[in-house]
C-alpha positions in Angstrom: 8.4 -208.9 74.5 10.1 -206.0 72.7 13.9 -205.8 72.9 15.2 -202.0 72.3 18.3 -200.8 72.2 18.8 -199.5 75.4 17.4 -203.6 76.6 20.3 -205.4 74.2 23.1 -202.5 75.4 22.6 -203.4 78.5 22.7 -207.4 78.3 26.0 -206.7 76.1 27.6 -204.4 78.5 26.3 -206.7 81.2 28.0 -209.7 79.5 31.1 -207.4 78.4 31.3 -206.6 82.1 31.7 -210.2 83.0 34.1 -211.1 80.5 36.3 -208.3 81.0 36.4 -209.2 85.1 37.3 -212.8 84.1 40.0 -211.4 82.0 41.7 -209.3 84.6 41.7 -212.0 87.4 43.5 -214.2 85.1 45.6 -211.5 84.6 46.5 -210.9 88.7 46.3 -214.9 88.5 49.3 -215.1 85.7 51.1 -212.6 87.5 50.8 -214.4 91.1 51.8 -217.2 89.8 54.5 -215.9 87.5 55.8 -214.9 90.4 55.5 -217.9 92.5 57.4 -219.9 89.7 60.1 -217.4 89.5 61.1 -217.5 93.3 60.9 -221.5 93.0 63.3 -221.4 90.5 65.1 -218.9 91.4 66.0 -220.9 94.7 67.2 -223.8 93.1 71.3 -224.4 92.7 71.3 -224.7 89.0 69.8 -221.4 88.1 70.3 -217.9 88.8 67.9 -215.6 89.0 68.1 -214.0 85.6 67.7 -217.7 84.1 64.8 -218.3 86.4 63.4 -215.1 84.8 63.8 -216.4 81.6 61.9 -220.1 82.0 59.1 -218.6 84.0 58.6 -215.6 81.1 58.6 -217.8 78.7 56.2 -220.1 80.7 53.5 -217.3 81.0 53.5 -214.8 78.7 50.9 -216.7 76.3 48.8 -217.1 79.2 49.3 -213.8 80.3 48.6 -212.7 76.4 45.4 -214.3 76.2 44.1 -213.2 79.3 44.7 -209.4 78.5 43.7 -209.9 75.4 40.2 -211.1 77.1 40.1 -208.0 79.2 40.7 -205.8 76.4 37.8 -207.6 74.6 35.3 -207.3 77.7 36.2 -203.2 77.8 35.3 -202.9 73.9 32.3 -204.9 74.8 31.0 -202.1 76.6 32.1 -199.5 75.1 30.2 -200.5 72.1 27.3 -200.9 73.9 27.6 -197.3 75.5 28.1 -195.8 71.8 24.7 -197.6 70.7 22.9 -195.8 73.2 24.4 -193.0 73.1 23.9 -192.9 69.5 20.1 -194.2 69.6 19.4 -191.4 72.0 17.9 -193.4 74.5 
């Protein structure tokens, strides 16, 4: 069985695809629940809202970091793989 380049681009843009998709929804996901933290805090008597801010941006923005960082890494994926083929000529 002969792999070309056109075969591999599209496993890696395939599997770039996929990774990039996970990345987002942990994105939204971070976000969501960024959110959902910052009201819970926010509703409780000892904070206000802009120190309820401040806990739950400090509690996600790793999280949130990595996750883009994921997406950004799925998108490259297959963008590489549509510069092989493009450059193959196939």
């Amino acid at each position: 069985m002969e792999l070309t380049v056109a075969r591999e681009s599209r496993t890696v843009a395939m599997i770039g695809m996929i990774i990039a998709i996970i990345g987002w929804i942990g994105v939204v996901t971070t976000l969501v629940l960024g959110v959902i933290l910052w009201i819970d805090l926010a509703s409780f008597e000892p904070f206000n809202l802009f120190e309820a801010m401040r806990i739950t941006l400090n509690a996600i923005v790793g999280v949130f970091t990595w996750t883009l960082m994921l997406a950004g890494f799925g998108h490259v994926m297959r963008l590489l793989a549509a510069y092989s083929v493009a450059r193959t000529g196939n």
